[in-house]
MMTF fields as JSON, N, C-alpha, C and O atoms, coordinates in Angstrom:
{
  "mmtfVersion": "1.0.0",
  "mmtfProducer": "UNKNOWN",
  "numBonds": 331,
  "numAtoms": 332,
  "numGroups": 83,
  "numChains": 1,
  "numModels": 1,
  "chainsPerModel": [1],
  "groupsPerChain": [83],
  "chainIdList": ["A"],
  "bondAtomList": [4, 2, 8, 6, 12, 10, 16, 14, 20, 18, 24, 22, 28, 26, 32, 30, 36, 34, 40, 38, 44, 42, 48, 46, 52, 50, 56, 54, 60, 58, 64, 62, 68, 66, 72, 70, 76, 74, 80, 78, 84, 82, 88, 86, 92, 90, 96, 94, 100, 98, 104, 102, 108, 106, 112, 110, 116, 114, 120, 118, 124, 122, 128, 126, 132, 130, 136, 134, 140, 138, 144, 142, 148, 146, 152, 150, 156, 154, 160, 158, 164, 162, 168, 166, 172, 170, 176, 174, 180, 178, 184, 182, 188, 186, 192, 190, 196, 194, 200, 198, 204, 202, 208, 206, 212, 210, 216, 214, 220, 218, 224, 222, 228, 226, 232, 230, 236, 234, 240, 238, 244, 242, 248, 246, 252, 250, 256, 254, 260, 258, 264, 262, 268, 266, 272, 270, 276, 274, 280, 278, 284, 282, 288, 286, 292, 290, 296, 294, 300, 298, 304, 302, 308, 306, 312, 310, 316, 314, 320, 318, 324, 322, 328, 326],
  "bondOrderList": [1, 1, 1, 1, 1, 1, 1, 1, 1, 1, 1, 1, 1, 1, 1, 1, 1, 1, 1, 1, 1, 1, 1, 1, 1, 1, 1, 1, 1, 1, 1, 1, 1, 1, 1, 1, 1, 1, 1, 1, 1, 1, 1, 1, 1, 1, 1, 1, 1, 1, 1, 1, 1, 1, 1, 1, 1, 1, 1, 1, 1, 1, 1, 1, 1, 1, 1, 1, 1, 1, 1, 1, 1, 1, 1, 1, 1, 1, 1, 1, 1, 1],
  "groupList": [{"groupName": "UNK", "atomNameList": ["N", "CA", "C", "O"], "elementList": ["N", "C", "C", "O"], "formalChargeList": [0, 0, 0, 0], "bondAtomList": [1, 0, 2, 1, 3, 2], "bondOrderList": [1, 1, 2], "singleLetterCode": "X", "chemCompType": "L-PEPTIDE LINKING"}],
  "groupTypeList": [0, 0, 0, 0, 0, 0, 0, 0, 0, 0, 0, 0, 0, 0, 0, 0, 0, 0, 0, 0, 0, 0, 0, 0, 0, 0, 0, 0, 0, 0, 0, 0, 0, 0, 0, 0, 0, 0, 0, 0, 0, 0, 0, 0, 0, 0, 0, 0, 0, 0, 0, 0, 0, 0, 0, 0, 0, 0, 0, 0, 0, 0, 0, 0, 0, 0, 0, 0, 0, 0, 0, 0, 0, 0, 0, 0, 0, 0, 0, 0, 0, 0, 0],
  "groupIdList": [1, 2, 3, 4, 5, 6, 7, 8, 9, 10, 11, 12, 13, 14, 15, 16, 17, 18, 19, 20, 21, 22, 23, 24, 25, 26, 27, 28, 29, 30, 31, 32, 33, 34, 35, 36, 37, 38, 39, 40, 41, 42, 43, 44, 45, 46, 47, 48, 49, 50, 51, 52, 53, 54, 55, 56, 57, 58, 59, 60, 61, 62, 63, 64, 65, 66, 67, 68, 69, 70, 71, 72, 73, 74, 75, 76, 77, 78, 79, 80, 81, 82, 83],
  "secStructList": [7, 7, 7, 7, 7, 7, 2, 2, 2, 2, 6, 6, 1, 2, 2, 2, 2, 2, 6, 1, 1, 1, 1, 1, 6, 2, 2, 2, 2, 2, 2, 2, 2, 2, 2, 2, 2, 2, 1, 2, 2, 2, 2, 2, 2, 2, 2, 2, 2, 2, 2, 2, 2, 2, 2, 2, 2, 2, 2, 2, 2, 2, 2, 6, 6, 7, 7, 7, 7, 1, 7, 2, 2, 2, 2, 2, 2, 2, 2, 2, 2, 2, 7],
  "xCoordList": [0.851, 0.0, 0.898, 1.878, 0.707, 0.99, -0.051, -1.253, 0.745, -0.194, 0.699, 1.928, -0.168, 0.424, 0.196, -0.97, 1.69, 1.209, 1.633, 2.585, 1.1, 1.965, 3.365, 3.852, 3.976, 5.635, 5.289, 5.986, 4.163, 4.192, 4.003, 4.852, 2.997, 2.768, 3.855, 4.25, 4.425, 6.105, 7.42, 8.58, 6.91, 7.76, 7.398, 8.304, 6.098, 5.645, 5.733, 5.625, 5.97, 6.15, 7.646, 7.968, 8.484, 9.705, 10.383, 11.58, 9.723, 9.634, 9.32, 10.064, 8.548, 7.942, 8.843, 8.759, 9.671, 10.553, 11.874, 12.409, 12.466, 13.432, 13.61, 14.738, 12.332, 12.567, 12.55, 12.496, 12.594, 12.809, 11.674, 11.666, 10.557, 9.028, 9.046, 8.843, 9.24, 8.637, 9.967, 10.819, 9.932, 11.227, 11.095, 12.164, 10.147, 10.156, 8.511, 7.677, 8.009, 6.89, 5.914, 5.009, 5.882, 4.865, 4.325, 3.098, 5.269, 4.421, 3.897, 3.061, 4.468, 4.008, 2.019, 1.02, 2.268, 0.758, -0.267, -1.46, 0.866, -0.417, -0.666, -1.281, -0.163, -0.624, -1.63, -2.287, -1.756, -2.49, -3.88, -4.841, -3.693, -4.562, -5.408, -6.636, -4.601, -5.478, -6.45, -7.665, -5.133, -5.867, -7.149, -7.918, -7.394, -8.503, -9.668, -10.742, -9.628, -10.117, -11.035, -12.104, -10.02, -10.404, -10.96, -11.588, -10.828, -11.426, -12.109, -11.873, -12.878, -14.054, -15.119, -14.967, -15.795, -16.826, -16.06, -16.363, -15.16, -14.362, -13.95, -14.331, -13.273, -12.974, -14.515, -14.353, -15.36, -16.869, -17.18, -17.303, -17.263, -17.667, -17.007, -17.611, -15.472, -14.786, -15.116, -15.835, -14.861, -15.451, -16.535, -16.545, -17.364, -19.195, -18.942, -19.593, -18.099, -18.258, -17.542, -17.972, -16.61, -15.836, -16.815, -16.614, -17.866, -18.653, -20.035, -21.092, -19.624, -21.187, -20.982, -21.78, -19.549, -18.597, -18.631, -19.029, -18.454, -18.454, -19.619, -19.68, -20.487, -22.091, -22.422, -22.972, -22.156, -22.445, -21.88, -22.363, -20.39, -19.747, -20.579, -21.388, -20.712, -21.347, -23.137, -23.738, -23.401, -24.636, -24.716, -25.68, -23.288, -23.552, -23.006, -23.304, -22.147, -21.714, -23.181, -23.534, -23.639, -25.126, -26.095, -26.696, -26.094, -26.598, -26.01, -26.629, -25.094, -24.384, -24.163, -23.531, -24.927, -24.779, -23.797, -23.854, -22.61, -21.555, -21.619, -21.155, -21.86, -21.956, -20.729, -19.803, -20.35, -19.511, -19.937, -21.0, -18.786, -19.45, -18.899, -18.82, -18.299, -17.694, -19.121, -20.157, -19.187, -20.206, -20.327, -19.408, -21.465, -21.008, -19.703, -18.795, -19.923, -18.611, -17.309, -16.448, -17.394, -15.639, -15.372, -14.409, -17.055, -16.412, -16.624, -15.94, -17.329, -17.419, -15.672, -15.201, -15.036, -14.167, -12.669, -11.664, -13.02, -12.168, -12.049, -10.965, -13.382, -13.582, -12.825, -12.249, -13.09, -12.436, -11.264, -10.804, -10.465, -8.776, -8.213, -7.061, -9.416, -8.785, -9.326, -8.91, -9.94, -9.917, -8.888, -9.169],
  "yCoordList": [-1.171, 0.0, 1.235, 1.188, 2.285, 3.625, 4.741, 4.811, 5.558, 6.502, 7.911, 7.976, 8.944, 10.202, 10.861, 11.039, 11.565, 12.827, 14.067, 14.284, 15.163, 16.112, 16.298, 15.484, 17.385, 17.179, 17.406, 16.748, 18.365, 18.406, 16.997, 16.592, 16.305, 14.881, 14.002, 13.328, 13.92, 13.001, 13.866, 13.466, 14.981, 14.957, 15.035, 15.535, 14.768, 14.365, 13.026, 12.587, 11.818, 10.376, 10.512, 9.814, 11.203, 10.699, 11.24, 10.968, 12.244, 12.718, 11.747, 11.706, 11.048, 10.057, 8.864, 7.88, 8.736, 7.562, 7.94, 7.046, 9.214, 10.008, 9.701, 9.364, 9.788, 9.828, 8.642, 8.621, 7.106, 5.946, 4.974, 3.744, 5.974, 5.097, 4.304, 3.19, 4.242, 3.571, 3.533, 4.419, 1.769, 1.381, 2.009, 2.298, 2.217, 3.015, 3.341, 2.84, 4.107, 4.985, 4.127, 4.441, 2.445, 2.143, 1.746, 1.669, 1.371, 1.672, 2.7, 2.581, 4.007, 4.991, 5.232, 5.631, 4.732, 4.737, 4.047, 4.31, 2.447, 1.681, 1.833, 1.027, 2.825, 3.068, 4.396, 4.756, 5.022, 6.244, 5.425, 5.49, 4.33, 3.906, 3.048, 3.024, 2.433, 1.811, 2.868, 2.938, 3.777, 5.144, 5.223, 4.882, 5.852, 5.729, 4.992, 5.594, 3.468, 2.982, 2.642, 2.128, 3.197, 2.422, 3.965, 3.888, 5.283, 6.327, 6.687, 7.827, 6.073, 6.457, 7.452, 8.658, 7.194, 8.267, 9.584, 10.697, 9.337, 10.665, 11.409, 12.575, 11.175, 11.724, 11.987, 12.882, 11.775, 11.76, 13.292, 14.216, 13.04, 14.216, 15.453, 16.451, 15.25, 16.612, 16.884, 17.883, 16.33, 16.668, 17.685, 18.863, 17.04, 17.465, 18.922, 19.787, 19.223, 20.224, 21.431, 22.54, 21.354, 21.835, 22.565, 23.709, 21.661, 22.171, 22.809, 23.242, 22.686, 23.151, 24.692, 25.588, 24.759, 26.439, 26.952, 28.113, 26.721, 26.721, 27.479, 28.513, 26.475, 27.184, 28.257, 29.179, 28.39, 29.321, 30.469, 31.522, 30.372, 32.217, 32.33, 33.24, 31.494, 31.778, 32.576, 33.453, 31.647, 32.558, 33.787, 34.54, 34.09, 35.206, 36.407, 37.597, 35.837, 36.732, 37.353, 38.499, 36.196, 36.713, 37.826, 38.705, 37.581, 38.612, 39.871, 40.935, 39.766, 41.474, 42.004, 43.045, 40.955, 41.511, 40.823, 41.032, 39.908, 39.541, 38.772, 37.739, 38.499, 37.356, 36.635, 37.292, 35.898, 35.021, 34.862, 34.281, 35.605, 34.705, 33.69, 33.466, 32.64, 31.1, 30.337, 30.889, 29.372, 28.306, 27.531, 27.355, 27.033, 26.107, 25.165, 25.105, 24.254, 23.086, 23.774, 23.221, 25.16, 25.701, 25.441, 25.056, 25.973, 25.707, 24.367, 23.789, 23.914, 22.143, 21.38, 20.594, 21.859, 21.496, 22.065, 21.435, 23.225, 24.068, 23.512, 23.294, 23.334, 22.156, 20.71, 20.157, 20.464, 19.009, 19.069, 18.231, 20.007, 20.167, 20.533, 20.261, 21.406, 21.645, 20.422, 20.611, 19.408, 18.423, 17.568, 16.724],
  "zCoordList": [0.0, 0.0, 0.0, 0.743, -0.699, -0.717, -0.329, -0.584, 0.338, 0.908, 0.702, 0.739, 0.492, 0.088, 1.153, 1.505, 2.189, 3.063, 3.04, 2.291, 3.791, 3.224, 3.817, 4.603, 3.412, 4.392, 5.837, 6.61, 6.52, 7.539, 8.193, 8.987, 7.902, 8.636, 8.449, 9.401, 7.264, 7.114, 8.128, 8.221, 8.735, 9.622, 10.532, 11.198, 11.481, 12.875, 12.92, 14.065, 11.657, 11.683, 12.121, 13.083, 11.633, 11.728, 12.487, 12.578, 13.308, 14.697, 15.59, 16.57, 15.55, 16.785, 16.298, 17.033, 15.24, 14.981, 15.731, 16.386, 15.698, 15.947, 17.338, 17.7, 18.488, 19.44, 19.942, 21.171, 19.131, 19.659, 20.133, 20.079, 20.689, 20.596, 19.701, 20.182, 18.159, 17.628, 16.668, 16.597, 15.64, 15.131, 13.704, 13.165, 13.136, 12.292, 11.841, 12.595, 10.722, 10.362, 10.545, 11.319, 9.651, 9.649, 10.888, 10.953, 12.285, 13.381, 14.037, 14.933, 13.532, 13.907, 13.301, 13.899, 11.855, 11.532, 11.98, 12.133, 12.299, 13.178, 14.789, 15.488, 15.138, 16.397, 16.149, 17.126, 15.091, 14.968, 14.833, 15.6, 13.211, 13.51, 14.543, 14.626, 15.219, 16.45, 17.274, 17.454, 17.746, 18.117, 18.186, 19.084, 16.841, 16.101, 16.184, 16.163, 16.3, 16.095, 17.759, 18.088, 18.355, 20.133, 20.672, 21.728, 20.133, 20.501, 19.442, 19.041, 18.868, 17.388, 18.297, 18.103, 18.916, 19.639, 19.997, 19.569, 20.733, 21.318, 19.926, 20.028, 18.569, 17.744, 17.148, 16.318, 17.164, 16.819, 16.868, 16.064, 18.559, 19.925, 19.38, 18.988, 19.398, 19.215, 17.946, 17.919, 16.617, 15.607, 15.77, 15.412, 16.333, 16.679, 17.02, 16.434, 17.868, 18.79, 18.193, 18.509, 17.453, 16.445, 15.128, 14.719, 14.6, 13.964, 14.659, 14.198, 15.666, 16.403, 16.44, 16.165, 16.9, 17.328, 15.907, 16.0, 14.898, 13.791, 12.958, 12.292, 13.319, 13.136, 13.856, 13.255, 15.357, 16.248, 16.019, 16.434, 15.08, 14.484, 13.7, 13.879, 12.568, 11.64, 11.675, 11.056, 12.763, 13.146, 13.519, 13.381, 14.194, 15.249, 13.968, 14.068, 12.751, 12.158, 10.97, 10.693, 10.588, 10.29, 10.91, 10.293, 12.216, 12.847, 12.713, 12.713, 12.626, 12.489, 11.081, 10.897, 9.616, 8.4, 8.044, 6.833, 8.239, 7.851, 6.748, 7.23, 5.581, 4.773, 4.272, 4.746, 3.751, 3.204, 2.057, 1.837, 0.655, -0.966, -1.072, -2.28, -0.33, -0.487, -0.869, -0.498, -1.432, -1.519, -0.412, 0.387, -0.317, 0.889, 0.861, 1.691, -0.66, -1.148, -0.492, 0.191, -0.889, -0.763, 1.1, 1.764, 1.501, 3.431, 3.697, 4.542, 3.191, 3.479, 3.367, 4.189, 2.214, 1.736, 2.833, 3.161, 3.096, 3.929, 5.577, 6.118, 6.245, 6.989, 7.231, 8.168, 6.109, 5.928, 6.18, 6.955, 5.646, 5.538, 6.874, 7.212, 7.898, 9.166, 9.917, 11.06, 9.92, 10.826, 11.365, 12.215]
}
């Protein structure tokens, strides 16, 4: 398998390799993914709450006239990239 990351994440892998935790990357990924997998609700939750704050500027910036010409896709998309 190949996987594409950006340089920042290829150097928090080889950071956590660097410091000897782990013998090299691909355990570094399978402990992210376990991670993952054993805190699925908790990454859920924060997600959740992240977009809840999210909605709540957005509301409050409505109220004061503020609009945004982004599409939704462009903040949906913009979203995605900060998770």
């Amino acid at each position: 398998m190949h996987i594409s990351l950006t340089p920042q994440l290829e150097s928090r892998i080889k950071e956590k390799v660097n410091s000897g935790l782990y013998n090299n990357s691909s355990e570094v990924v399978r402990e992210a993914l376990r991670f993952m997998e054993e805190n699925q609700d908790l990454i859920q939750q924060m997600k959740l709450n992240h977009l809840r704050q999210a909605v709540a500027a957005g509301a409050a910036q409505a109220e004061r006239g503020e609009f945004s010409q982004r599409s939704v896709q462009d903040i949906i998309a913009q979203s995605n990239h900060t998770s």
